[in-house]
N, C-alpha and C positions, 0 to 999 in steps of 0.2 A: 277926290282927285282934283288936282289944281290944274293938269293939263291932260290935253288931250291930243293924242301926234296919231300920225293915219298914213299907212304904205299906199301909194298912188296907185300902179296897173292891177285890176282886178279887183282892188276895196272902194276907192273913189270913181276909177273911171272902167270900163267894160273892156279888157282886149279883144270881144269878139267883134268891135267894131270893126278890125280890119277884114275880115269877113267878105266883106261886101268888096269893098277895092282889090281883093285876092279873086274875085269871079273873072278880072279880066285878063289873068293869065293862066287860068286852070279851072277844071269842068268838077273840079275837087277843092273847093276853097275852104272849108271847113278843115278838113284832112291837112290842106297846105297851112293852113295859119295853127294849129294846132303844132305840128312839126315846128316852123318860126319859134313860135311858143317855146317851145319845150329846150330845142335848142341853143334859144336866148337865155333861159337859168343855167341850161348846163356850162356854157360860155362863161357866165359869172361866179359861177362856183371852180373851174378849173382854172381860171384866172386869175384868181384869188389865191388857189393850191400855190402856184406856181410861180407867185408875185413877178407875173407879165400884166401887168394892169392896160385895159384899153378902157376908155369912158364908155359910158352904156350905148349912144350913137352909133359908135365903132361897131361893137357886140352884137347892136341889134341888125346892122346890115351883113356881118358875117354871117348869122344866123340865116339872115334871108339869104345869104347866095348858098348858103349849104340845102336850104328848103327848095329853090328854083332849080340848082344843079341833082340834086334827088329826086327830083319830080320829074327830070330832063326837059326843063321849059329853060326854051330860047328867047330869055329878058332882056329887052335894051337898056342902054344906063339910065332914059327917060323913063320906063318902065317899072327899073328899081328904085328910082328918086320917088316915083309916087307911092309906090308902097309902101318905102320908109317914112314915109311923110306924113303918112296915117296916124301917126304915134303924136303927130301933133293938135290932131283932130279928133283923138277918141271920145267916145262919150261918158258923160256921167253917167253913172247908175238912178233910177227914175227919183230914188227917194234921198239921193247925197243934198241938193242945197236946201231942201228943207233941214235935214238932220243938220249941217251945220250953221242955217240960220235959229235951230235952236239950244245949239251950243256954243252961241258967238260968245255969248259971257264969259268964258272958259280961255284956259290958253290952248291956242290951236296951234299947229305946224306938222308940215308934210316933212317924213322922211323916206326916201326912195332910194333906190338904184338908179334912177334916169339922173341923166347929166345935169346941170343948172338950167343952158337952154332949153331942153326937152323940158322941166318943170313947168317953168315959167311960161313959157309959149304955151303949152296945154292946159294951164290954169288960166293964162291970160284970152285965151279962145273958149275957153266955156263960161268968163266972167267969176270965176270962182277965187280967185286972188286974193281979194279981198280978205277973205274968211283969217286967213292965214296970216301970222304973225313973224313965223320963222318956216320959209323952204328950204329943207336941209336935205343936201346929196351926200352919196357916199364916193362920190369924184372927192371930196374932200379929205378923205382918208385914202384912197385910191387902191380901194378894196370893195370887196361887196357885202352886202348881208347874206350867211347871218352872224360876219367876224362882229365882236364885241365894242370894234373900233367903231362900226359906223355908228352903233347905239347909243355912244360914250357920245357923239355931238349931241343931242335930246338936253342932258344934264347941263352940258356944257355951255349952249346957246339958250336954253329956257330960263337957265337960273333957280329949274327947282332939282329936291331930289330926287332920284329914280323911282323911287318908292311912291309917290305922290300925283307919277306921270302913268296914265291911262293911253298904251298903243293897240293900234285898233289896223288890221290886217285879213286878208281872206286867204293869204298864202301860208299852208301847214308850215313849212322851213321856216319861214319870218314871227308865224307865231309862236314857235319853239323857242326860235333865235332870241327875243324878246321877252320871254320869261325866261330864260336861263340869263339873261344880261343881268334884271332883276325887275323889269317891267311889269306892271299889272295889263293883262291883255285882253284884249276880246276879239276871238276865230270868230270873221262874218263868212260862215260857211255856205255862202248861197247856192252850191250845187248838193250837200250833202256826203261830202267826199270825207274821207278816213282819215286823222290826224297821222303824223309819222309818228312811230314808236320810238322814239327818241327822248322817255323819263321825265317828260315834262306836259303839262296839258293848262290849257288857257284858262283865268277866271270866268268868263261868259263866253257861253254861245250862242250867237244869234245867226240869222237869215239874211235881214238886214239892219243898216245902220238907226232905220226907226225901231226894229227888234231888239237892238244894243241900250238903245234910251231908254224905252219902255221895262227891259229887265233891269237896268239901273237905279230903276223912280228917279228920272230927272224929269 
Protein backbone atom coordinates (compact mmCIF):
# COMPACT_ATOMS: atom_id res chain seq x y z
CA UNK A 1 0.00 0.00 0.00
CA UNK A 2 1.29 3.51 -1.00
CA UNK A 3 -1.18 5.43 1.12
CA UNK A 4 -2.88 5.40 3.96
CA UNK A 5 -6.24 7.74 4.52
CA UNK A 6 -8.04 7.52 8.06
CA UNK A 7 -11.99 8.67 8.78
CA UNK A 8 -11.49 11.38 11.61
CA UNK A 9 -14.62 11.04 14.58
CA UNK A 10 -14.36 7.54 16.12
CA UNK A 11 -10.90 6.25 14.25
CA UNK A 12 -8.58 9.10 15.02
CA UNK A 13 -10.32 11.03 17.59
CA UNK A 14 -12.95 9.52 20.49
CA UNK A 15 -16.62 11.16 20.14
CA UNK A 16 -17.06 10.19 23.65
CA UNK A 17 -15.14 13.09 24.50
CA UNK A 18 -18.10 15.20 24.54
CA UNK A 19 -19.22 13.14 27.32
CA UNK A 20 -18.03 15.23 29.80
CA UNK A 21 -19.19 18.72 28.48
CA UNK A 22 -22.83 17.14 28.04
CA UNK A 23 -22.75 16.52 32.23
CA UNK A 24 -23.55 20.26 32.40
CA UNK A 25 -26.86 20.17 30.88
CA UNK A 26 -28.15 16.67 31.68
CA UNK A 27 -27.85 14.01 34.67
CA UNK A 28 -27.69 11.48 31.42
CA UNK A 29 -24.85 12.61 29.35
CA UNK A 30 -23.74 9.33 28.02
CA UNK A 31 -27.59 8.74 26.85
CA UNK A 32 -27.45 12.45 25.54
CA UNK A 33 -24.27 12.37 23.46
CA UNK A 34 -25.16 8.91 22.10
CA UNK A 35 -28.54 10.40 20.76
CA UNK A 36 -26.19 13.74 19.22
CA UNK A 37 -24.37 10.80 17.85
CA UNK A 38 -26.60 8.89 16.20
CA UNK A 39 -28.55 11.71 15.11
CA UNK A 40 -25.54 13.43 13.34
CA UNK A 41 -25.24 10.15 10.85
CA UNK A 42 -28.68 9.95 10.32
CA UNK A 43 -28.64 13.86 9.20
CA UNK A 44 -25.91 13.07 6.78
CA UNK A 45 -27.24 10.23 5.27
CA UNK A 46 -30.90 11.85 4.69
CA UNK A 47 -29.11 14.72 3.49
CA UNK A 48 -27.39 13.23 1.13
CA UNK A 49 -30.92 11.18 -0.05
CA UNK A 50 -32.37 14.28 -0.56
CA UNK A 51 -29.56 16.48 -2.15
CA UNK A 52 -30.46 19.38 0.68
CA UNK A 53 -26.65 19.43 1.64
CA UNK A 54 -25.85 21.39 4.86
CA UNK A 55 -21.84 21.08 5.85
CA UNK A 56 -21.23 18.93 8.73
CA UNK A 57 -21.19 22.12 11.35
CA UNK A 58 -24.68 22.66 10.38
CA UNK A 59 -25.63 18.93 10.91
CA UNK A 60 -23.94 18.59 13.81
CA UNK A 61 -25.91 21.45 15.75
CA UNK A 62 -29.20 20.27 14.25
CA UNK A 63 -28.54 17.15 15.87
CA UNK A 64 -27.78 18.78 19.01
CA UNK A 65 -30.98 20.76 19.18
CA UNK A 66 -32.96 17.70 18.34
CA UNK A 67 -30.89 15.77 21.45
CA UNK A 68 -31.60 19.02 23.92
CA UNK A 69 -35.27 19.52 22.62
CA UNK A 70 -35.79 15.39 23.38
CA UNK A 71 -34.21 15.31 26.42
CA UNK A 72 -36.56 18.75 27.20
CA UNK A 73 -33.45 20.55 28.35
CA UNK A 74 -33.76 24.39 28.44
CA UNK A 75 -30.11 25.26 26.53
CA UNK A 76 -29.03 28.78 26.01
CA UNK A 77 -27.18 29.68 22.80
CA UNK A 78 -24.12 30.01 25.14
CA UNK A 79 -24.75 26.65 26.18
CA UNK A 80 -25.12 25.20 22.62
CA UNK A 81 -21.94 27.19 21.40
CA UNK A 82 -20.09 25.12 23.97
CA UNK A 83 -21.13 21.90 23.23
CA UNK A 84 -20.82 22.38 19.70
CA UNK A 85 -17.43 23.32 20.21
CA UNK A 86 -16.49 20.20 21.72
CA UNK A 87 -15.93 18.73 18.17
CA UNK A 88 -13.02 21.04 18.07
CA UNK A 89 -11.44 19.77 21.19
CA UNK A 90 -11.96 16.04 20.91
CA UNK A 91 -9.44 13.59 21.81
CA UNK A 92 -7.10 11.29 20.16
CA UNK A 93 -7.54 7.82 20.80
CA UNK A 94 -4.31 6.85 23.31
CA UNK A 95 -2.42 4.87 20.62
CA UNK A 96 -3.14 7.47 17.24
CA UNK A 97 0.26 9.69 17.12
CA UNK A 98 2.36 6.82 17.90
CA UNK A 99 0.61 4.76 14.89
CA UNK A 100 1.11 7.69 12.79
CA UNK A 101 4.49 8.59 13.71
CA UNK A 102 5.15 5.04 12.56
CA UNK A 103 3.65 5.38 9.40
CA UNK A 104 5.01 8.99 8.50
CA UNK A 105 6.90 7.34 5.55
CA UNK A 106 3.72 6.49 4.01
CA UNK A 107 1.15 8.77 2.29
CA UNK A 108 -1.17 9.79 4.85
CA UNK A 109 -4.46 11.96 4.58
CA UNK A 110 -7.72 12.43 6.45
CA UNK A 111 -11.00 11.85 4.75
CA UNK A 112 -14.04 12.96 6.84
CA UNK A 113 -17.42 14.26 6.93
CA UNK A 114 -16.40 17.22 9.15
CA UNK A 115 -16.17 20.58 7.39
CA UNK A 116 -12.51 21.98 6.48
CA UNK A 117 -12.67 24.08 9.68
CA UNK A 118 -13.81 21.40 11.85
CA UNK A 119 -10.68 19.42 10.35
CA UNK A 120 -8.22 21.45 10.61
CA UNK A 121 -8.90 23.16 14.03
CA UNK A 122 -9.04 19.58 15.55
CA UNK A 123 -5.89 18.36 14.02
CA UNK A 124 -4.34 21.75 14.54
CA UNK A 125 -5.52 21.47 18.62
CA UNK A 126 -4.09 18.05 19.10
CA UNK A 127 -0.73 18.94 17.17
CA UNK A 128 -1.43 16.10 14.76
CA UNK A 129 -1.45 18.15 11.41
CA UNK A 130 1.44 17.45 10.59
CA UNK A 131 1.14 13.91 9.96
CA UNK A 132 -1.03 14.67 7.20
CA UNK A 133 -0.44 15.41 3.60
CA UNK A 134 -3.83 15.76 2.25
CA UNK A 135 -7.33 16.91 4.66
CA UNK A 136 -9.90 15.89 2.51
CA UNK A 137 -13.77 16.82 3.22
CA UNK A 138 -16.64 15.65 1.74
CA UNK A 139 -17.92 19.66 1.92
CA UNK A 140 -16.15 19.29 -1.27
CA UNK A 141 -18.46 17.05 -3.04
CA UNK A 142 -21.39 18.41 -0.88
CA UNK A 143 -22.44 14.88 -0.01
CA UNK A 144 -21.62 12.45 2.62
CA UNK A 145 -20.08 9.21 3.01
CA UNK A 146 -20.70 6.50 1.98
CA UNK A 147 -21.66 8.19 -1.79
CA UNK A 148 -18.62 7.12 -4.00
CA UNK A 149 -18.13 10.98 -4.71
CA UNK A 150 -16.41 11.65 -1.43
CA UNK A 151 -14.08 8.53 -1.93
CA UNK A 152 -13.27 9.59 -5.69
CA UNK A 153 -11.19 12.72 -3.79
CA UNK A 154 -8.62 9.96 -2.11
CA UNK A 155 -7.44 9.04 -5.96
CA UNK A 156 -7.98 12.24 -7.16
CA UNK A 157 -5.74 14.42 -4.53
CA UNK A 158 -3.13 11.56 -3.62
CA UNK A 159 -2.26 10.75 -7.29
CA UNK A 160 -2.41 7.08 -6.48
CA UNK A 161 -4.70 4.32 -7.47
CA UNK A 162 -7.51 3.12 -5.47
CA UNK A 163 -6.14 -0.05 -5.32
CA UNK A 164 -2.90 1.00 -3.75
CA UNK A 165 -4.65 3.26 -1.07
CA UNK A 166 -5.10 1.49 2.47
CA UNK A 167 -8.53 3.40 4.31
CA UNK A 168 -8.62 2.83 7.78
CA UNK A 169 -12.11 3.69 9.74
CA UNK A 170 -14.16 2.34 12.88
CA UNK A 171 -17.54 3.26 11.34
CA UNK A 172 -19.40 -0.19 9.90
CA UNK A 173 -21.18 2.28 6.91
CA UNK A 174 -17.65 4.07 5.96
CA UNK A 175 -16.14 0.65 5.98
CA UNK A 176 -18.49 -0.94 3.65
CA UNK A 177 -18.73 2.45 1.81
CA UNK A 178 -14.99 2.08 1.14
CA UNK A 179 -14.54 -1.22 -0.01
CA UNK A 180 -17.30 -1.15 -2.42
CA UNK A 181 -15.59 2.26 -3.75
CA UNK A 182 -12.67 -0.27 -4.36
CA UNK A 183 -10.49 0.63 -1.35
CA UNK A 184 -8.45 -1.80 0.61
CA UNK A 185 -9.66 -1.25 4.33
CA UNK A 186 -9.19 -1.85 7.69
CA UNK A 187 -12.64 -1.93 10.59
CA UNK A 188 -10.66 -0.60 13.78
CA UNK A 189 -13.54 -2.10 15.60
CA UNK A 190 -12.71 -0.93 19.09
CA UNK A 191 -16.04 -1.71 20.76
CA UNK A 192 -16.68 -5.12 19.11
CA UNK A 193 -19.74 -4.16 17.29
CA UNK A 194 -21.34 -6.12 14.30
CA UNK A 195 -20.44 -5.25 10.67
CA UNK A 196 -23.65 -4.16 8.54
CA UNK A 197 -24.84 -6.88 6.26
CA UNK A 198 -24.29 -5.07 3.41
CA UNK A 199 -22.04 -7.88 0.93
CA UNK A 200 -19.04 -6.51 1.75
CA UNK A 201 -16.64 -7.01 4.69
CA UNK A 202 -13.08 -5.29 5.38
CA UNK A 203 -9.44 -6.59 4.64
CA UNK A 204 -8.36 -6.46 8.43
CA UNK A 205 -9.65 -6.29 11.62
CA UNK A 206 -8.04 -4.78 14.31
CA UNK A 207 -8.94 -3.05 17.90
CA UNK A 208 -6.55 -0.58 17.44
CA UNK A 209 -4.61 1.37 15.01
CA UNK A 210 -1.27 -0.33 16.71
CA UNK A 211 -3.43 -3.76 16.09
CA UNK A 212 -3.73 -2.49 12.33
CA UNK A 213 0.19 -2.35 11.93
CA UNK A 214 1.13 -5.18 13.82
CA UNK A 215 -1.39 -7.38 11.45
CA UNK A 216 0.11 -5.64 8.47
CA UNK A 217 4.03 -6.55 9.58
CA UNK A 218 4.74 -2.91 9.12
Amino acid sequence: MKGFVFDAYGTLFDINSVVEACKHITQDPEGFSKLWRAKQLEYTFLRSLMEKYKDFWEVTEDALIFAINSFGINASQIERKKLIETYLYLKPFVEVEDALEHLKNHELAVLSNGSPMMLNTLLENNGLKHYFRHILSADEVRTYKPSPKVYALVPKYLGIPKEEIFFVSSNSFDVVGAKAFGFKVCWINRSGTQLDELGMKPDVIAKTLEGMIGALGL
